[in-house]
C-alpha positions as CSV (number, residue, x, y, z in Angstrom):
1,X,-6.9,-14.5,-10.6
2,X,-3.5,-15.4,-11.8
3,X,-1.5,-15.6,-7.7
4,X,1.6,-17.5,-8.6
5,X,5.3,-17.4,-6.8
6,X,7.3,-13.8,-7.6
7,X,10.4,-13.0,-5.9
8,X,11.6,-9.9,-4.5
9,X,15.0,-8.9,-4.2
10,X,15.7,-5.5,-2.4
11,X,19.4,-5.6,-1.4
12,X,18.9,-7.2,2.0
13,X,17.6,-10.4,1.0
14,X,15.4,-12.3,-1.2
15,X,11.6,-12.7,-0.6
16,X,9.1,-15.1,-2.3
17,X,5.8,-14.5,-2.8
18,X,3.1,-17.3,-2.9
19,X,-0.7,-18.2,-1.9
20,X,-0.4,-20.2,1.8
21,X,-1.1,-23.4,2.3
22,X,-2.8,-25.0,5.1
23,X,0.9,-26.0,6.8
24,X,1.8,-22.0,6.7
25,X,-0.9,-21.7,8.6
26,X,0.4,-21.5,12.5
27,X,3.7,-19.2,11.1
28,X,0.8,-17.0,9.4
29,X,-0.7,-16.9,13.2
30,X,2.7,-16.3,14.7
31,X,3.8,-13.3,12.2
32,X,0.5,-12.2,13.0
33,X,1.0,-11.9,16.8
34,X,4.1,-10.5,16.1
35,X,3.1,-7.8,13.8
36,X,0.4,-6.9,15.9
37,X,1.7,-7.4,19.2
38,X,3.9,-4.4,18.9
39,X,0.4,-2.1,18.9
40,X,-0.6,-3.4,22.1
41,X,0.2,-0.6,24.3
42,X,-1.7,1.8,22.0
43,X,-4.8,-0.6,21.4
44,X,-6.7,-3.4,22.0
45,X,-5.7,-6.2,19.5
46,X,-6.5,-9.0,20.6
47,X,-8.5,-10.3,17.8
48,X,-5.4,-10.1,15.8
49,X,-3.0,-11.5,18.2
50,X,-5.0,-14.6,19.9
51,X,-6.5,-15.8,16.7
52,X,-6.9,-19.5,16.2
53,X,-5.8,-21.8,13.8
54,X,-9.6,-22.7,13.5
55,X,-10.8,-19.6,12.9
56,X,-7.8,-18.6,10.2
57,X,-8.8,-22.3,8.3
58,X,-12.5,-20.8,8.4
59,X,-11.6,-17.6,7.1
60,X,-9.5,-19.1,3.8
61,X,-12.5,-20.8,2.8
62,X,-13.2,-17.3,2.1
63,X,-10.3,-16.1,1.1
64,X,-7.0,-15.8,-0.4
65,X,-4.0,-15.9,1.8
66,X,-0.5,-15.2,0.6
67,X,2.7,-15.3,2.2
68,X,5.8,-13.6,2.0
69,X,8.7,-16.2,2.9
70,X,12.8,-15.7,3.1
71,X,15.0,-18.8,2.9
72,X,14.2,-19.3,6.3
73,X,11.1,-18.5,7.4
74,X,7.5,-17.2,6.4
75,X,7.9,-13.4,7.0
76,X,4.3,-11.8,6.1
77,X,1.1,-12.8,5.3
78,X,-1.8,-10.8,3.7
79,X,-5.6,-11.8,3.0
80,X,-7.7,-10.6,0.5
81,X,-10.9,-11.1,-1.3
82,X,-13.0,-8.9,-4.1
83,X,-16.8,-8.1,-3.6
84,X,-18.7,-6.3,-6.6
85,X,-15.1,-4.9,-7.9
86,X,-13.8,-3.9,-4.4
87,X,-10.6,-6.1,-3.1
88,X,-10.9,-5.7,0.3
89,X,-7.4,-6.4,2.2
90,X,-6.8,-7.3,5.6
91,X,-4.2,-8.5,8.1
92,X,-0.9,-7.5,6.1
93,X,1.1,-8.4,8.6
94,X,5.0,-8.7,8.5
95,X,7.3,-9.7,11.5
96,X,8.9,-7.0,12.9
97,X,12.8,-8.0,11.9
98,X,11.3,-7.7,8.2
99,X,9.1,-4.7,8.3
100,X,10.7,-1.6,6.1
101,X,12.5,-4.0,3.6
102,X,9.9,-3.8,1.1
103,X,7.7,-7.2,2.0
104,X,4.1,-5.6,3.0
105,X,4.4,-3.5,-0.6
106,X,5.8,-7.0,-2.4
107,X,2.6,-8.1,-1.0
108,X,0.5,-5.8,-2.0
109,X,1.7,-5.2,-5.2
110,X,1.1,-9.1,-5.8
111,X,-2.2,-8.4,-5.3
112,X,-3.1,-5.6,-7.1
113,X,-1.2,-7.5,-10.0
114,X,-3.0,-10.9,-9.5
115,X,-6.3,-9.1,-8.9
116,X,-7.6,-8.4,-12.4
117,X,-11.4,-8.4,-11.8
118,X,-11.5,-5.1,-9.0
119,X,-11.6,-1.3,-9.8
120,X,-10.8,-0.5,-6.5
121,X,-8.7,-1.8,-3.5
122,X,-9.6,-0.9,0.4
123,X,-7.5,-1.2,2.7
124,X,-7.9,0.1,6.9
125,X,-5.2,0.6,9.1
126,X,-5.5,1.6,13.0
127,X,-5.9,5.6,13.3
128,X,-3.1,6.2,15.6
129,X,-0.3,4.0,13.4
130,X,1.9,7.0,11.6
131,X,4.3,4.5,10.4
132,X,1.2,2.3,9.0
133,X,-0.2,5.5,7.4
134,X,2.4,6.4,5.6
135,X,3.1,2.9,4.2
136,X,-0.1,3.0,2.0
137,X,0.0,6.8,1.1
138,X,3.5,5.9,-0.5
139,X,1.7,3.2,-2.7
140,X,-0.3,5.6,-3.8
141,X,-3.5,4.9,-1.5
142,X,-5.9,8.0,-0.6
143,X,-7.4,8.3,2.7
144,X,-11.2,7.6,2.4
145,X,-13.4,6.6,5.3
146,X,-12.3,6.9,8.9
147,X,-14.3,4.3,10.9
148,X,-14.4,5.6,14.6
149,X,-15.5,2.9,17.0
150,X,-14.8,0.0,15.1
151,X,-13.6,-3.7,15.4
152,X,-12.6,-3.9,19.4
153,X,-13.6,-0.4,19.6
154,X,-10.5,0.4,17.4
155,X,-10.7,4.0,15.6
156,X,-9.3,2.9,11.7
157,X,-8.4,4.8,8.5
158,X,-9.3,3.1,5.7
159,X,-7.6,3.7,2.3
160,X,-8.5,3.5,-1.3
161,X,-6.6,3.3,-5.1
162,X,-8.4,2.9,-7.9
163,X,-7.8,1.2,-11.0
């Protein structure tokens, strides 16, 4: 896996790509909440919005984490890994003064780039996120699996593009 720094530049201001370190890690946690916080009227999302700084160290043992950062700030974070030729990707999250500026598709498209070793990428979003839906139909994602009942009782979509 070749994940080095890219830049995106889409008019409103310039965004760099890169895998996280361990000192991006409470930033990560606070995009996070604040990606997720704004689905907490229609859901349960707690998992996504208390998580620790423990538990994210734990789970990039596992994984890889990148980050989408302005000049400022860390603006989005994404984690992904790839099992038997699947790239599973979770918790693309971008802070809600960035979202619709292109930084959840430079993410992805950093990882469908970097990930040479998977013939298909999964990706689930909650069922009742329209905006969220739409988002991975545009890059070209097909709806596969619904998963009713799910993590925190959450109903998701999950999406697939194949190689």
């Amino acid at each position: 896996m070749n994940i080095g720094p890219r830049s995106l530049d889409n008019g409103h201001t310039v965004v760099h790509i890169r895998p996280a370190t361990d000192a991006d890690f409470p930033a990560i946690l606070q995009v996070q909440q604040s990606a997720f916080g704004e689905y907490a009227a229609v859901y349960t999302v707690s998992g996504w919005t208390t998580e620790t700084l423990e538990s994210l160290k734990e789970d990039a043992k596992e994984k890889h984490i990148l980050v989408a950062e302005d000049e400022r700030a860390i603006v989005g974070s994404v984690r992904f890994w790839t099992v038997a030729g699947v790239c599973v990707i979770r918790l693309l999250s971008v802070h809600p003064t960035h979202q619709r500026r292109g930084v959840g598709k430079a993410l992805i498209d950093e990882i469908e780039r970097a990930t040479t070793d998977a013939h298909k990428f999964y990706a689930c979003t909650m069922l009742r996120t329209p905006r969220n839906i739409q988002f991975f139909l545009n890059l070209g994602y097909k709806a596969e699996t619904i998963l009713p009942n799910h993590y925190d009782h959450l109903d998701l979509l999950c999406f697939a593009k194949y190689r």
